[in-house]
C-alpha positions as CSV (number, residue, x, y, z in Angstrom):
1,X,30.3,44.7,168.1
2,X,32.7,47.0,166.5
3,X,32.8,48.5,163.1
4,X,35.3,49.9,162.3
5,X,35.5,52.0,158.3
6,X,38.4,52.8,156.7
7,X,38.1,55.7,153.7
8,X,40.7,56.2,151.5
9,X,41.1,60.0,150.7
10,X,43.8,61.1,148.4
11,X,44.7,64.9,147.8
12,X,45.5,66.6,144.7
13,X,49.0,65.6,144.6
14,X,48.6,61.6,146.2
15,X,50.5,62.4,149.0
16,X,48.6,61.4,152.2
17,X,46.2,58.7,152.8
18,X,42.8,60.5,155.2
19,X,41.4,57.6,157.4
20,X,38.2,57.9,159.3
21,X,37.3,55.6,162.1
22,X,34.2,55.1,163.4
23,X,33.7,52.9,166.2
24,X,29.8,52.2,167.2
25,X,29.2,50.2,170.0
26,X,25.4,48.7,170.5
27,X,24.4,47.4,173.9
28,X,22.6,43.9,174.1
29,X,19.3,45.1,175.1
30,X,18.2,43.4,178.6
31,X,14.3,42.0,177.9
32,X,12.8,40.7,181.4
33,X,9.1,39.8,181.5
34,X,7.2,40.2,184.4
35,X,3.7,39.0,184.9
36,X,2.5,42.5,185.0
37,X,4.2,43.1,181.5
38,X,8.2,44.5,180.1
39,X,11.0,46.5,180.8
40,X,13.5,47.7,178.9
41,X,17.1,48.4,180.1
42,X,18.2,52.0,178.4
43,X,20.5,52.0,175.2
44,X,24.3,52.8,175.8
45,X,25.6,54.4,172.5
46,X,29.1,55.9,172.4
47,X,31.1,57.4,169.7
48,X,35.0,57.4,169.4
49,X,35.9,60.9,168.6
50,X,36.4,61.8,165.1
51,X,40.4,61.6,164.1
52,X,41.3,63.6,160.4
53,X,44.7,64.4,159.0
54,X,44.2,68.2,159.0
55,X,43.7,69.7,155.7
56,X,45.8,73.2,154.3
57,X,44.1,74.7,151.8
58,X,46.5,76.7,149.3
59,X,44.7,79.4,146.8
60,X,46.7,79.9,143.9
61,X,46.9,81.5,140.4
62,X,46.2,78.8,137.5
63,X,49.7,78.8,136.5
64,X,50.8,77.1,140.1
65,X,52.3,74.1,139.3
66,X,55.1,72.1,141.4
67,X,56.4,68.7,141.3
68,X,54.5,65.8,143.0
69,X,57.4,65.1,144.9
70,X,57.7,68.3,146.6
71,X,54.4,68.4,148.1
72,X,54.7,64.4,149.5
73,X,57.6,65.4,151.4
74,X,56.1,68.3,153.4
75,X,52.8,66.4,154.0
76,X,54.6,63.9,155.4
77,X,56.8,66.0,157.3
78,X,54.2,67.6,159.1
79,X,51.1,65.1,158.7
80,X,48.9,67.1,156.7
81,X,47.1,67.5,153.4
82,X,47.6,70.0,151.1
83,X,45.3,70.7,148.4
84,X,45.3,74.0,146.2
85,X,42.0,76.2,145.0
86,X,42.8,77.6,141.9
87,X,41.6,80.8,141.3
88,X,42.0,82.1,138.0
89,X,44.4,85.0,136.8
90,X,46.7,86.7,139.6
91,X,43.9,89.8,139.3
92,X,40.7,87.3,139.7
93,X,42.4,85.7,143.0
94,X,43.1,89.0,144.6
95,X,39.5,89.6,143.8
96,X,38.2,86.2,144.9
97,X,40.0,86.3,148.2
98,X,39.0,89.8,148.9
99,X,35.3,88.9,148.3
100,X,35.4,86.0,150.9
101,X,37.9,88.0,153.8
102,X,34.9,87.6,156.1
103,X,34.7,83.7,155.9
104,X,38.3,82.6,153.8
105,X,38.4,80.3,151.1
106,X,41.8,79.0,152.3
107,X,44.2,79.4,154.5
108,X,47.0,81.1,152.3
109,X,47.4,82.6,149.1
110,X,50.4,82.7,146.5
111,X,50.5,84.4,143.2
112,X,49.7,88.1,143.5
113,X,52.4,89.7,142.2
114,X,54.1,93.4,142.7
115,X,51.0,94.7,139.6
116,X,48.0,93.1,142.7
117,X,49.9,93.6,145.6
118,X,48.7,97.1,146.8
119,X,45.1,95.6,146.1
120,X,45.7,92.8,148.6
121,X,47.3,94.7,151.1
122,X,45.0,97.3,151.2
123,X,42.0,94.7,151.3
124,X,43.5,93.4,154.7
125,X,43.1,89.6,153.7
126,X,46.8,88.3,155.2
127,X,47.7,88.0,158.5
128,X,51.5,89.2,159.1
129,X,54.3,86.8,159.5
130,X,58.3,87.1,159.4
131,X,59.5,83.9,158.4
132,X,62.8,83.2,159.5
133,X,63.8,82.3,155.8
134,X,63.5,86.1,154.7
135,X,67.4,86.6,156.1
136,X,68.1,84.6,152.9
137,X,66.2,87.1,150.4
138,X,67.6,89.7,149.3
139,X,66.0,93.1,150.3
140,X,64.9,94.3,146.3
141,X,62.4,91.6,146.3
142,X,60.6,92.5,149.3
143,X,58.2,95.0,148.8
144,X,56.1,94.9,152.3
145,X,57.9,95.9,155.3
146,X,55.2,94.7,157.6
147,X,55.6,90.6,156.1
148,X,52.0,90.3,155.1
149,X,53.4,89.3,152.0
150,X,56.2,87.3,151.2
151,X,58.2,86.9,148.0
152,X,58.7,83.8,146.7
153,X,59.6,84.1,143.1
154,X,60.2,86.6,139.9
155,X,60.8,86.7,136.4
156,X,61.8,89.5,134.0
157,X,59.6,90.5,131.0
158,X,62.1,91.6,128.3
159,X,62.5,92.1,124.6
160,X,63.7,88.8,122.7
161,X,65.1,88.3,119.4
162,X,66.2,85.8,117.3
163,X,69.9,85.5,116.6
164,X,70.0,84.4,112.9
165,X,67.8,87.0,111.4
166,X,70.5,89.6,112.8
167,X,73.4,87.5,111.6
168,X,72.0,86.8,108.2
169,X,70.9,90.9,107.8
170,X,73.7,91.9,108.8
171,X,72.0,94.1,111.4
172,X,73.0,95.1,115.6
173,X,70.4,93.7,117.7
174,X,68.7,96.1,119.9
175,X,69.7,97.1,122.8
176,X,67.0,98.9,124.7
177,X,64.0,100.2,124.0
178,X,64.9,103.7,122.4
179,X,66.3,101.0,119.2
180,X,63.0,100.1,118.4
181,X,62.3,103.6,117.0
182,X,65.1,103.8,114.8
183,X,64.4,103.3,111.0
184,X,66.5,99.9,110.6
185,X,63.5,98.4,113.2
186,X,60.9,99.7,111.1
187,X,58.3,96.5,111.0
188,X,60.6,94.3,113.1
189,X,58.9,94.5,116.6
190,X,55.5,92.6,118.0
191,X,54.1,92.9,121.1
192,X,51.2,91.8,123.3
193,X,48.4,94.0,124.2
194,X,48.4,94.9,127.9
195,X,44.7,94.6,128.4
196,X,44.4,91.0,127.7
197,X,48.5,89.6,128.4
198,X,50.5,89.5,131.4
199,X,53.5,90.3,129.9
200,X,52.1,92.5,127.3
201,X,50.8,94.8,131.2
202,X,54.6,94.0,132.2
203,X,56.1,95.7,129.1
204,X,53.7,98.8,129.4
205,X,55.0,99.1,132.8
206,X,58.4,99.0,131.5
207,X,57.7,101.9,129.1
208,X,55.9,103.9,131.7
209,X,58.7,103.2,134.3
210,X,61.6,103.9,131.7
211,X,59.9,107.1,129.8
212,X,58.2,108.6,132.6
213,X,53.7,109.1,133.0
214,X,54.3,111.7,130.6
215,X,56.0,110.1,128.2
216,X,55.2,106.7,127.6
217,X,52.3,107.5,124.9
218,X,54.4,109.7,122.7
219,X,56.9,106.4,122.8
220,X,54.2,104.1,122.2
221,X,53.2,106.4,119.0
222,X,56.3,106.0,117.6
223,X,56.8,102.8,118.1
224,X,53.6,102.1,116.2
225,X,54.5,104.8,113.4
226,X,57.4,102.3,113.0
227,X,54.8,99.3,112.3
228,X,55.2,97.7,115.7
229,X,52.6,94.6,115.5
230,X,50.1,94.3,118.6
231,X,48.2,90.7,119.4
232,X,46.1,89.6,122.5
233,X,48.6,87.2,124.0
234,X,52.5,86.0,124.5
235,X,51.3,82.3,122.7
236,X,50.4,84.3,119.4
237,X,53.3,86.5,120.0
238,X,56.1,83.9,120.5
239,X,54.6,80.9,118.8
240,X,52.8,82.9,115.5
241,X,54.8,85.8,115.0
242,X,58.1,85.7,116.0
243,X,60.1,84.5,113.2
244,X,62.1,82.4,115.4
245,X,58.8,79.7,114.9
246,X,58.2,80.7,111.4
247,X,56.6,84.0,112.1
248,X,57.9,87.9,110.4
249,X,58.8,89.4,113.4
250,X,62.2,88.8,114.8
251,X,61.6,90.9,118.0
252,X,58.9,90.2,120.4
253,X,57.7,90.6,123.9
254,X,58.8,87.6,126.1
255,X,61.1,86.7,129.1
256,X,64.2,87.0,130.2
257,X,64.3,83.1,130.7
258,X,63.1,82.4,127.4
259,X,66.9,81.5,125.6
260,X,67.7,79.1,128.3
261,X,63.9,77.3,128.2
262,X,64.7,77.0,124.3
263,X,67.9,74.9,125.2
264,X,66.1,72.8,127.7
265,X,62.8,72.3,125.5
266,X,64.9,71.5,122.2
267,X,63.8,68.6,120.4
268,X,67.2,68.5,118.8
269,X,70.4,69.1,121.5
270,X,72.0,72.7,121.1
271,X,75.0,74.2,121.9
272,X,73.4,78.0,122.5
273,X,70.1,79.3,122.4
274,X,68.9,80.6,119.3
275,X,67.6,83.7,120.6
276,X,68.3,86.5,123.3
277,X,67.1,88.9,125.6
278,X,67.5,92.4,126.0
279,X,68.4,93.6,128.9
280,X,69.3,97.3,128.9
281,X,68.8,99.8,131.7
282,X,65.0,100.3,131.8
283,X,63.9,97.5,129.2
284,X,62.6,95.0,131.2
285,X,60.2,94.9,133.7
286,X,59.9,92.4,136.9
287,X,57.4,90.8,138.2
288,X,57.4,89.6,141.9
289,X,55.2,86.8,143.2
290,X,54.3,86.9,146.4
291,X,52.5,84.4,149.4
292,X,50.6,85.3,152.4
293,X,48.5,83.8,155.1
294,X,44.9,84.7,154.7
295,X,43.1,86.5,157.8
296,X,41.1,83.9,160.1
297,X,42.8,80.8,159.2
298,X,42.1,78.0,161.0
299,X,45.2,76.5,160.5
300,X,47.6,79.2,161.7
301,X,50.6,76.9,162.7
302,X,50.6,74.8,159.4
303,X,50.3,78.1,157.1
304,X,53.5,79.4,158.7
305,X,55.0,75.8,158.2
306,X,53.7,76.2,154.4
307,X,55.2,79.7,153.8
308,X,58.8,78.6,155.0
309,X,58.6,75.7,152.8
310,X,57.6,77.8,149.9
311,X,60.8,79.7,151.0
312,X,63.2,77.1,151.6
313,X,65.5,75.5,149.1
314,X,63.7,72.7,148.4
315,X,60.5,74.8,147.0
316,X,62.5,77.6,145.6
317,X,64.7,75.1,143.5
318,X,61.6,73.3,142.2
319,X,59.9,76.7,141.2
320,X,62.0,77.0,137.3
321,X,60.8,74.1,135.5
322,X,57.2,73.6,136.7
323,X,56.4,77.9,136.6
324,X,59.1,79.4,134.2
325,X,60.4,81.9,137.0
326,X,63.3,81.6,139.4
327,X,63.8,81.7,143.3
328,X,64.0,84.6,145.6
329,X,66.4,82.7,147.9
330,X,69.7,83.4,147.1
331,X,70.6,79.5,148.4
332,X,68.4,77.9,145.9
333,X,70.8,76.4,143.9
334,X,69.4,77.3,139.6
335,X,70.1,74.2,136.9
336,X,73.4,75.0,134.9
337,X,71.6,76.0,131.9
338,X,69.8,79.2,133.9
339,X,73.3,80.1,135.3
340,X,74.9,80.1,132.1
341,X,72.3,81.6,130.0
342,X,69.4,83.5,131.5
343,X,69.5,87.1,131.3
344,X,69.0,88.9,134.6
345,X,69.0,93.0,133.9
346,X,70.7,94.4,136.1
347,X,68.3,97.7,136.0
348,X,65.1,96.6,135.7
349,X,62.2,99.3,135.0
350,X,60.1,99.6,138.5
351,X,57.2,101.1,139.5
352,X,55.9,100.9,143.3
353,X,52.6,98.7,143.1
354,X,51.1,101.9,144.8
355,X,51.3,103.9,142.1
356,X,50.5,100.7,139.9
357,X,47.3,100.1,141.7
358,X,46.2,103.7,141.7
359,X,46.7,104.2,137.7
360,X,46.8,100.7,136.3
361,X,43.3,101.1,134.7
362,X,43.9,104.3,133.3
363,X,47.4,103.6,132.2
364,X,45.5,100.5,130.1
365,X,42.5,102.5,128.8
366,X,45.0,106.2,127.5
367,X,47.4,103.7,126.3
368,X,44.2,101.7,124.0
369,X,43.0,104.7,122.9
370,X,46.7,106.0,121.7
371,X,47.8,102.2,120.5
372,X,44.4,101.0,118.9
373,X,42.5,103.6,117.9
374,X,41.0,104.1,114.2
């Protein structure tokens, strides 16, 4: 008799079906009865081996996010199933993955960005690997010449202001940082605090990478001596103070991406975005996300697969509108409302994540002293 059970297993994004067949076959048992008693043939049991779709397990920041879509089509391309761990923050899945190096959580990792990078690669967690697809990145985005981690995607943390109040005060927007210290900014300016925000750490890097180790504080002071507002995070920032949504402050702390999003996200059609970014040499600061395969995986073969998807077209054009930053391949084809309005600086502040990693912490605790002390 044959028995045969079917499971249904769906992953996180519904693309692929898991069956698992069992097959038990039982052997009649041969009774024969003597008249000095019973015998008993022995039992034949064999098992059909196991068959599973093979499973890819993805760890990821808690912003990951990509259309349902995207993911079918490679698990059906290459018969597996993907499903992501999310990790927390990119710091906590740095952490999390350096914890578990001995016996991975996953088989790669995406999301530690150019502020964790140093971290990761000086954990050893990633096995290297040069994709093919790297010939179409261009060279400022890759940070680690040994490929044990890749870039995928970026975004610029910038200054934003709102057109109208400029227009209606008859006042110059700014156009770097060195404006916000001038007298007719006085009050103007909120920003994020760079011990709890992303971008608020982004725009400290910006004014340490512009102004120098020794002379970021003395900027921050004045910037605060010209009542510069600091909150924990970029919702309160954008969506409470920035008098673009009904807030006082008509310069804040966002993205370089945030005009076009307010086009795209408009409840009401609109010819141009309402607000801008500044983009001056030094005034932004750029964040680079990055993917790796994790040391000991399993699943060697399908990880490399994963990367060059993640790299390809197809990924990289999907990354905008599900993740709010843009592709590192220069084939990956941006809606027309990115091309015509998102501001790209074309000198961005940099630090190496070396020097990030070895002063990060006490970069955070001089400037809190300087910024929020009494």
């Amino acid at each position: 008799m044959k028995l045969i059970f079917s499971v249904p297993f769906a992953s996180s994004y519904g693309g692929i079906t898991m069956k698992l067949k069992l097959l038990f076959l039982i052997a009649t048992l041969a009774v024969l009865t003597a008249s000095c008693g019973t015998a008993s043939a022995p039992v034949d049991l064999s098992t059909e081996e196991l068959t599973a779709i093979p499973v890819l397990t993805v760890m990821t920041h808690d912003s990951f996010s990509v259309s349902e879509e995207v993911i079918a089509a490679f698990e059906e391309q290459y018969g597996v199933d993907v499903q992501f761990l999310e990790a927390g923050d990119a710091g906590t899945t740095v952490n999390k993955a350096a914890l578990s190096k001995n016996s991975p959580l996953a088989d790669v990792l995406y999301g530690v960005d150019n502020t964790f990078l140093s971290r990761a690669l000086e954990e050893g967690i990633f096995e290297s690997y040069a994709s093919p697809l790297l010939a179409d990145i261009p060279d400022e985005f890759k940070l680690d010449d040994q490929n044990f981690a890749l870039p995928v995607d970026f975004g610029d943390v910038c200054l934003n202001y709102e057109k109208a109040y400029f227009e209606k005060n008859n006042l110059e927007p700014p156009s770097n940082l060195e404006d916000l210290l001038k007298p007719a900014y006085k009050g103007l300016v909120a920003v994020e605090n760079p011990a709890t925000s992303s971008p608020g750490l982004a725009f400290l890097f910006a004014t340490i990478g512009h102004f120098g180790e020794d002379g970021y504080l003395d900027y921050w002071q004045s910037l605060m001596e010209n009542e510069a507002k600091v909150v924990n995070d970029w919702e309160t920032v954008y969506y409470v103070e920035f008098s673009r949504w009904g807030g006082e402050y008509p310069i804040v702390v966002s993205y370089g991406s945030s005009p076009p999003f307010e086009i795209i996200f408009a409840e009401e059609a609109m010819d141009e975005p309402p607000t801008a970014a500044v983009t001056g040499a030094g005034s932004c600061f750029r964040q680079i996300e990055f993917v790796g395969i994790l040391k000991g995986t399993s699943h060697r073969d399908l990880a490399e697969k994963w990367i060059d998807f993640m790299l390809s077209p197809t990924f990289q054009e999907d990354i905008p509108l599900n993740m709010y930053v843009f592709p590192v391949n220069r084939n990956a084809e941006l809606n027309e409302t990115f091309a015509k309005y998102l501001a790209v600086p074309a000198e961005p502040a940099t630090l190496s994540p070396a020097l990030i990693a070895q002063n990060r912490e006490e970069w955070i605790r001089a400037w809190t002293e300087e910024v929020l002390r009494d």
